[in-house]
N, C-alpha and C positions, 0 to 999 in steps of 0.2 A: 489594710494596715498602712497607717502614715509614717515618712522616714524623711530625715533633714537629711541632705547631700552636699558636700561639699567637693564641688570640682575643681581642682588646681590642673591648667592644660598647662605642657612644658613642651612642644613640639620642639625639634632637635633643628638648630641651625641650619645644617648639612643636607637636611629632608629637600629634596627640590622645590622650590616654588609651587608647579603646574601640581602636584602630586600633594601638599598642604593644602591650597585652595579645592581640588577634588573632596579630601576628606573634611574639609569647613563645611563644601556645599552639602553632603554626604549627611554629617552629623547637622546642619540646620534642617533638613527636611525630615530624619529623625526623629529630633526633637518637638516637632510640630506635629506630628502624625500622632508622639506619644500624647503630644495636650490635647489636641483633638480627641484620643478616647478616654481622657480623663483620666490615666495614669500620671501625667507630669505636670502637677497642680497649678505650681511655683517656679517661676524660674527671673531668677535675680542674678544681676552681673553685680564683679565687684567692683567697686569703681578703681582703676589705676592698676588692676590687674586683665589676667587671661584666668578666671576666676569665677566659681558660679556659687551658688547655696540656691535649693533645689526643694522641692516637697514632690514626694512622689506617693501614689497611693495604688498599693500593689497588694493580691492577695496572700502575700508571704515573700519570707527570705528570701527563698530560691529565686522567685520572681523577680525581684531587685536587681538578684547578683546576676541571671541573665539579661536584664535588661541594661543593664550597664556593660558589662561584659559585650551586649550587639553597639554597643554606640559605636563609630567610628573612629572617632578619637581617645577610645579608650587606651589603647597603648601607651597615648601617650599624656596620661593624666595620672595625678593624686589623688584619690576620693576616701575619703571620712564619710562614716555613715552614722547617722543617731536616731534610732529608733522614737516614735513620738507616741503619746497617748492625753488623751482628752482630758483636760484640766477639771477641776472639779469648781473650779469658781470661774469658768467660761462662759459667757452669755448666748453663744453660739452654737449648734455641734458642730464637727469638724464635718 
């Protein structure tokens, strides 16, 4: 199942330094682990933000909501979720 993600990160001023850069390195390696097996399709910055929109291809809800849920920076994000399904005038499949 494919899902558009939208990451808003809001990390808290007050968070020390040494301990935000820990969870950046934390959640980039993450993140690259998940492309690598081909759950985290897409990943788009937004320009002029701390901001992503995302394709993930997971076999169900639950899947998602723990995979998002192990991100490191979860605590301290926004995330919108929209389910996707295959156009019918696509030239592609997904």
């Amino acid at each position: 199942m494919l899902y558009m993600v939208h990451m808003q990160v809001n990390i808290p001023a007050i968070l020390p330094k040494d301990e935000a850069d820990r969870l950046k390195a934390e959640e980039k390696a993450y993140a690259q682990k998940l492309q690598q097996e081909g759950k985290w399709r897409h990943l788009w910055r937004v320009a002029g933000q701390y901001a992503n929109y995302s394709v993930f291809d997971v076999a169900s809800n639950d899947e998602l909501h723990d995979t998002l849920m192990s991100l490191p920076l979860y605590p301290y994000m926004s995330i919108s979720v929209t389910p996707l399904a295959q156009h019918p005038s696509a030239i592609a499949a997904n």
